[in-house]
N, C-alpha and C positions, 0 to 999 in steps of 0.2 A: 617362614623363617628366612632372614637372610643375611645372608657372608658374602660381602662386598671384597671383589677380588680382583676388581678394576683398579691400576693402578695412574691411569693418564692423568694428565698435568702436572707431573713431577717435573719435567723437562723444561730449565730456563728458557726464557723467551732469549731467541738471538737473532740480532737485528742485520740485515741484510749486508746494509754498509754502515761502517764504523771510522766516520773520518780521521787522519792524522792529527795531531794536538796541535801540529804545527797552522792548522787552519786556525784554529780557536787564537794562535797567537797571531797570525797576521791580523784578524776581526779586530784583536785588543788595542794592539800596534797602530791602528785605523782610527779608533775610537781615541785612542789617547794621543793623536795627532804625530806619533812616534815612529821614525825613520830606524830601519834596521842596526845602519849604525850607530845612532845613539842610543839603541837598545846592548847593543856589544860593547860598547864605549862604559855604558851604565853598571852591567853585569859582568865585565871583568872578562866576559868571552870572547873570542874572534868573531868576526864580523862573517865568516866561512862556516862557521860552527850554528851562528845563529840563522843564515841561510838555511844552510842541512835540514835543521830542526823547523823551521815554517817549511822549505820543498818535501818535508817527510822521510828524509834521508837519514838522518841522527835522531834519538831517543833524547826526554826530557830525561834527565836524571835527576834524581832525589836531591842533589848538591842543586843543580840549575833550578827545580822548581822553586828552591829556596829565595834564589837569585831572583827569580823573575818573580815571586810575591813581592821581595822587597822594593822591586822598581817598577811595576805595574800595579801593585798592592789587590794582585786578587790570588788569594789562599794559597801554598804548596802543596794542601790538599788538592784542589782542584785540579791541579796540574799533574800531580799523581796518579789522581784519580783515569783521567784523559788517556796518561800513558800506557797505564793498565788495561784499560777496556780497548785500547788500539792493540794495543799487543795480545791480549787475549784473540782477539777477532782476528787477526793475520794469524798465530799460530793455528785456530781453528780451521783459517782457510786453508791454509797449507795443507793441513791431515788430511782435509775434505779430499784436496786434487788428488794426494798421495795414495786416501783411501779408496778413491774412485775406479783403481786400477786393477781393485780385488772383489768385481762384481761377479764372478764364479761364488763367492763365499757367501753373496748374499742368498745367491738359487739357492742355499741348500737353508735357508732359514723359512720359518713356516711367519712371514711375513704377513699375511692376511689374518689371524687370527693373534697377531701381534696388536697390526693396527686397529684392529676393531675393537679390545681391551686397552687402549690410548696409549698403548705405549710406545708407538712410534706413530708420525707424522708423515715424514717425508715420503718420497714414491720412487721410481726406477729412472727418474728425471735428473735425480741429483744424488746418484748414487752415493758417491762421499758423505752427505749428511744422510743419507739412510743407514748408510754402515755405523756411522758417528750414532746416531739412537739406538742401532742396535746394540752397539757396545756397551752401551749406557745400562738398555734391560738389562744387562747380564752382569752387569757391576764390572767390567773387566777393561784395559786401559789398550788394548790391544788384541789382534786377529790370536799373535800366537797368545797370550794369556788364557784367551777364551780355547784355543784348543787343550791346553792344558787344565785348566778348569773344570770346565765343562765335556768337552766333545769326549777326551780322550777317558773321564770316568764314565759314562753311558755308551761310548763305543764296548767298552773292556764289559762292562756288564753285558749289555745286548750280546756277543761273543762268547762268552762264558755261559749263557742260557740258550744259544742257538735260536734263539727269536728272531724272527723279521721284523724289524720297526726301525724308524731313522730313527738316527743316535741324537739328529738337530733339534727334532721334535720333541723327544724325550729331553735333552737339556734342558728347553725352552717351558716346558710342562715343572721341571721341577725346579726353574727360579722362580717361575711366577708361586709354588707354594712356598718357598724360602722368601719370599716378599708378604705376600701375608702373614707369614709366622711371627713378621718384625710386630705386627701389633695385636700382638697374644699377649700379654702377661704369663709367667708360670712359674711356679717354686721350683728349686730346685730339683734337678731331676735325683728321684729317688726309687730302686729297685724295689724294695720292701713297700713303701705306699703304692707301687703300681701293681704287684701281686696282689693288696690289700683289696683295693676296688674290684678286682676282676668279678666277682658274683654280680656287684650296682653295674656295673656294663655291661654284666653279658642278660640280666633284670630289664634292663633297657629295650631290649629285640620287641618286648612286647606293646612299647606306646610307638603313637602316632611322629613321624620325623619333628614336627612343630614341636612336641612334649618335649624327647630325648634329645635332639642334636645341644640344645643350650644346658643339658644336663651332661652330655659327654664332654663337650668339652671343658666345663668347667671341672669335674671330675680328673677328667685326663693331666689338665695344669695340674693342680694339687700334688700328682706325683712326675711333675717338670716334662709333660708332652703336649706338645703344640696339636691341634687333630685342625686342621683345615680340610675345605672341597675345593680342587679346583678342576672345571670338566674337564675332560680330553684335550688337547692339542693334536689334530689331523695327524694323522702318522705315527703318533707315540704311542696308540694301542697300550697305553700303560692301564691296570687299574689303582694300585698301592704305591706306595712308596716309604721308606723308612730311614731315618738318617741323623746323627746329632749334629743339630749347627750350631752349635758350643759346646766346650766339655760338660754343661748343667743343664741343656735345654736340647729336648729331642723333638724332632718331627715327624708326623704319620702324614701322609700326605691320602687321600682319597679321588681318585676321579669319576665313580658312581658307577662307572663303565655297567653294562648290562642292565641300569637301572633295576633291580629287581632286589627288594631285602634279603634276602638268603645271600644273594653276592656282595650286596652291601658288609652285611657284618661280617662273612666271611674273611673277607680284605680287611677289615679294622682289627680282627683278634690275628689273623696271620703275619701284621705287622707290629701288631702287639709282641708276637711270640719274637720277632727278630729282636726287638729291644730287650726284651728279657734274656734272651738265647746267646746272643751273637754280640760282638764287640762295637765299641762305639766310633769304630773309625773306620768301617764298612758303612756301602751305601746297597739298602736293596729296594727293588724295584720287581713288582710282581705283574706278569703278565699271563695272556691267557693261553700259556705255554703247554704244548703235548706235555703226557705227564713222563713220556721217557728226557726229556729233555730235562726235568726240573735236580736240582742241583740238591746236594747233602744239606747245603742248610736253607733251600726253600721247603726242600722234604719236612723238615724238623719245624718249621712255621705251618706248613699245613696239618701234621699232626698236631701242634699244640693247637690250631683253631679248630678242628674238628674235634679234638677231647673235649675240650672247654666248653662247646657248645655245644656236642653230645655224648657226655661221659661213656666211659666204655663201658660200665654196665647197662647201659639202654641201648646198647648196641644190636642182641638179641630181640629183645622188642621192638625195635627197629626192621628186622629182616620180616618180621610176621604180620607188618603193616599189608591190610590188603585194601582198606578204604581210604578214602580224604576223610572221613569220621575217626577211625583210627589214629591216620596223622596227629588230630587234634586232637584227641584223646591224651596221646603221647607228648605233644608241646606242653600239656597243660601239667602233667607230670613231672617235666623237666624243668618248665617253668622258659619256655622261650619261645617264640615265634613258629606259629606252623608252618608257615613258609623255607623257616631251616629246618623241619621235619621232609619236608617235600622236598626239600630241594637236595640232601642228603641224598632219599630215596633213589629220586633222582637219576644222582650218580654212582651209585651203587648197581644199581638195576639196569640202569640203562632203560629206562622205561621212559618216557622224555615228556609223556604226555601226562605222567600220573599228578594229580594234585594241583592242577594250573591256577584252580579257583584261588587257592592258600595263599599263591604269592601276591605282596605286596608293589607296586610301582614306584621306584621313588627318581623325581624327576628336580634335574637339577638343568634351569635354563642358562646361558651365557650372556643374555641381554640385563636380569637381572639379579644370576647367582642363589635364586631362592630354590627350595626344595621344599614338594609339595608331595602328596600320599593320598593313592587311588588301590582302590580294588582292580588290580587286574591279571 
């Protein structure tokens, strides 16, 4: 199965050097046998004006390209054109220099697994345009933008959960699933159809990742949730993620962390339970947090994904599990995955080794974003 979450070649080509229009005009000037003053003489302009404009010093404007099609007769498009891509390229180089002075802010970006999903280029050679593509991943126009943005909501969360993990890494982790979420399709996000599914998903635990992943998320749309994977980003120790990026369309964000199915779904229905629970202008973010640390409404997420996937009346037969036979006994009663039988247990008991056979493996690679399902 695979969920492409490579985003490189997004990034216009930008050409090193971008000459002055005013070169393109002396070539012309050349070619049509044409002395600068009777190019000034022609077009109504100073003969100091039109210097300017060939040394690179004055800007063609919209009124002069007019000028200079009529007396050269080549287009006020093109000449427009010229002025634009000149000016674009000097305002770019100017950022670059200006940018280049804030290579503290790039140390704290998890660059290397930036660049290896193509979203940046450049290297610590040309800091300016490294910052310049950073900016870019992150949609943001600016260092302060992106602290507001980004840094200062996953700082405020990572603080509020008492977790260790960079706040950069975690930004970085939950644009790249806010970039894949752009090409989900989804209906409108709807409370009641996502209660509705909760049995067909949590029915799901029991097939193979290939069967269910193109069945969850096509489900999950239907009641307006994006479900993407995207792995870890070094540092971000994140596993879930949950958050609306619009008022109609919500996203679950997953990074497999632990690779084991019992964690898997765990994470999917815990973030389930925030979008049902919790308001849609928080962002939450579930780590592999001491449990005195977790917060009133991660509390409230992992009980709704521990009800839901083992209702409180099987809770007793739950505690009188004494085999891996048992276990499976009991998934099959519930109708879900022995491995969330086991892995329950588990936790419960503090038994760490009971059940290892039951768990499933589910691996998701970064070279190709697929996930694949072993016994182990």
């Amino acid at each position: 199965m695979d969920t492409d979450i490579r985003g490189g070649g997004w990034h216009p080509y930008q050409p090193i050097q971008v000459p002055a229009p005013g070169e393109t005009l002396r070539e012309t000037l050349e070619s049509l046998d044409m002395s600068q003053s009777k190019l000034a003489a022609r077009t109504g302009l100073t003969l100091k004006h039109i210097n300017q404009i060939i040394q690179g010093n004055a800007a063609i404007s919209p009124e002069t390209s007019v000028a200079l099609e009529r007396v050269t007769g080549v287009d006020a498009d093109f000449w427009n054109s010229l002025e634009a891509k000149f000016q674009d390229h000097r305002v770019r180089e100017e950022e670059a220099a200006r940018l280049a002075r804030h290579e503290e802010w790039l140390d704290r970006m998890p660059l290397s697994a930036l660049r290896k999903l193509g979203y940046i280029q450049s290297d610590k050679r040309k800091p300016g345009v490294l910052l310049q593509q950073a900016l870019a991943f992150f949609g943001v126009g600016s260092i302060e933008a992106w602290e507001k943005s980004w840094n200062t909501p996953a700082a405020a969360f990572l603080q509020s959960t008492a977790f260790d993990a960079d706040s950069s890494a975690v930004a970085a982790w939950l644009r790249l699933g806010e970039l894949q979420a752009k090409d989900i399709d989804c209906a409108p996000f709807d409370r009641a159809i996502l209660k509705r599914i909760l049995p067909e998903l949590r029915a799901l635990t029991v097939k193979q990742p290939q069967e269910f992943f193109p069945e969850l998320v096509a489900l999950c749309a239907t009641a307006g949730v994006c479900v993407v994977l995207v792995p870890e980003v070094s540092g971000a120790r994140a596993s879930g993620a949950s958050r609306f990026i619009s008022p109609s369309k919500a996203l679950i964000q997953l990074s497999n962390r632990g690779k084991r199915n019992d964690k898997f779904w765990f994470a999917l229905f815990h973030e389930l339970g925030h979008l049902l629970l919790h308001g849609k202008k928080e962002l939450f973010v579930e780590f592999t947090a001491p449990t005195a640390n977790v917060s009133a409404a991660e509390a409230e997420a992992n009980d709704f994904a521990s009800t839901l996937l083992i209702p409180k009346q099987y809770e007793d037969a739950l505690r009188r599990i004494r085999t891996s036979r048992d276990a499976v006994r009991l998934a099959e009663t519930i109708g879900v995955a022995s491995g969330i039988i086991a892995g329950r247990y588990q936790r419960e008991t503090e038994d760490w080794r009971f059940g290892s056979s039951l768990f499933q493996k589910f691996e998701i690679t970064t070279d190709n974003a697929s996930q694949e399902s072993n016994n182990g």
